[in-house]
N, C-alpha and C positions, 0 to 999 in steps of 0.2 A: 391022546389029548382029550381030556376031558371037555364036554359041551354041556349048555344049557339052552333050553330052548321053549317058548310058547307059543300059543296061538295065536292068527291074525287076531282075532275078535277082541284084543287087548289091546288094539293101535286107537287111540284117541289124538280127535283134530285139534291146534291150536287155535284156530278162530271156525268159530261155527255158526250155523244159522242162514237163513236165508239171503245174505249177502253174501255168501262163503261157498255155500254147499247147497245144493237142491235135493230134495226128497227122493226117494227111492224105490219105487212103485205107488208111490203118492202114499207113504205112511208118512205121518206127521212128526216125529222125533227121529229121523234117519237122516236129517240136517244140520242134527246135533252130532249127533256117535254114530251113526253110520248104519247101516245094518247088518246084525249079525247073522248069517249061516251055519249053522256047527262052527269049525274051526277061523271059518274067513268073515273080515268085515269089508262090507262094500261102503263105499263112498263115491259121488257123485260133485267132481268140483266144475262151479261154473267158466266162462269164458272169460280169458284175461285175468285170473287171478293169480295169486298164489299161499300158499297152504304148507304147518307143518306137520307131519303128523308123527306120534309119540307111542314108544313100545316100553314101559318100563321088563326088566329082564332079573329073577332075584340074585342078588351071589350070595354063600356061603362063606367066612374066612375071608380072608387076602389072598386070591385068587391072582395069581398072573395072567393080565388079559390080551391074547394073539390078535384077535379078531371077529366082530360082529357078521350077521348075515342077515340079509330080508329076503326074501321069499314073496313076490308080488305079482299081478299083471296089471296091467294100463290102456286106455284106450289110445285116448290124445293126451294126456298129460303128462311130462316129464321129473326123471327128478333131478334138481339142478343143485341141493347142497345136502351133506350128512356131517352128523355129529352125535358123540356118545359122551354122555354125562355121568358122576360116580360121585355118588356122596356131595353134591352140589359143585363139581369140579369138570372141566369140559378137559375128557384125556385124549380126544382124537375125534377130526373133522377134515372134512374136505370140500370146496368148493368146485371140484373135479371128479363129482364123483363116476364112477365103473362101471356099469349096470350089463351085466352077460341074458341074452336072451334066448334061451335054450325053450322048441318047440311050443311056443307062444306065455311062457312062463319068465319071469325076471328073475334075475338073483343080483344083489346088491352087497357086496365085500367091503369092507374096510378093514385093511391088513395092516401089518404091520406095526400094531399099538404096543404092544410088549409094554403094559405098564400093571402095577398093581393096585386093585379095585376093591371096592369095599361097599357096605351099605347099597346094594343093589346098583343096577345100570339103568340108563334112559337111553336109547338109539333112536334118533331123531334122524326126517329123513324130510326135505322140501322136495317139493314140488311144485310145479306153474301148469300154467296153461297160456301164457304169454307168448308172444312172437307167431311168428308163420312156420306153419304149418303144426301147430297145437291149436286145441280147441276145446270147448266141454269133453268131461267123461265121464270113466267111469274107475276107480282103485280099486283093486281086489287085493286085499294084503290075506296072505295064507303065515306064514309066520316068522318069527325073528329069532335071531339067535344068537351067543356067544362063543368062544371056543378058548380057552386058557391052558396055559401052559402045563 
C-alpha cells in the first residue's frame, strides 16, 4: 500500500495568538505557528482551551484513501475530535477519536475511510485542555501521514 507522509513542522493552529497559545521559550511568533525543530512543531496551548491544528498532506491522481496517521506527543492536552478534508469535502471524522501510546509517543489512526481523494488532504486533529485532570502544555506533532489503497 502505498503511503504519503510529512513532517510535523507543517501542522498549523486554527486559532492562534496569545489567547490561544503562549510562546515557546519566550520567542515571540511561537504563539502563532509553533515552533519548529527539524522535523517537529511544538506548540504550547493554554488552560481550558481548545484548539485545531492542521496537516495539509499532497495526493497525486485519485488515490483511494485507507487511512490517515499522526505521529504526536502531549503533555496535558488531549485530542477530543479528527477529521480529513479533500478538495474542500470532509471524507472522514470522528468525534471518538483512538490515540495508541506506545513508549511515550502517540499515534493517531483514522481507518477505515476507503474513499477517493483528490486535490490534496487536510488531517485536522482537536484538541482541549478542558475538564480535570488536563491542563497547559505542551504538542509535539512529529508527523502525519496517509496510506491508500
Amino acid at each position: 500500500m502505498p503511503e504519503t507522509w510529512v513532517h510535523g513542522n507543517v501542522f498549523i493552529p486554527r486559532l492562534y495568538g496569545p489567547d490561544n497559545l503562549r510562546n515557546i521559550d519566550n520567542i515571540g511568533w511561537t504563539d502563532q505557528q509553533g515552533l519548529k525543530e527539524g522535523h517537529v512543531a511544538r506548540f504550547f496551548m493554554l488552560d481550558e482551551k481548545q484548539n485545531y491544528f492542521h496537516a495539509p498532506v499532497p495526493v497525486t491522481g485519485q488515490p483511494q484513501l485507507l487511512e490517515v496517521r499522526v505521529e504526536f506527543s502531549s503533555t496535558y492536552p488531549r485530542v477530543f475530535q479528527a477529521w480529513v478534508h479533500a478538495a474542500g469535502r470532509v471524507v472522514a471524522q470522528t468525534d471518538a477519536p483512538v490515540v495508541n501510546n506506545i513508549g511515550g509517543e502517540s499515534i493517531f489512526v483514522l481507518g477505515g475511510i476507503n474513499r477517493p481523494v483528490n486535490r490534496g488532504l487536510c488531517i485536522s486533529l482537536g484538541f482541549t485542555t478542558q475538564g480535570q485532570g488536563l491542563g497547559p502544555g505542551e504538542i509535539n506533532f512529529r508527523a502525519a501521514g496517509a496510506v491508500f489503497a
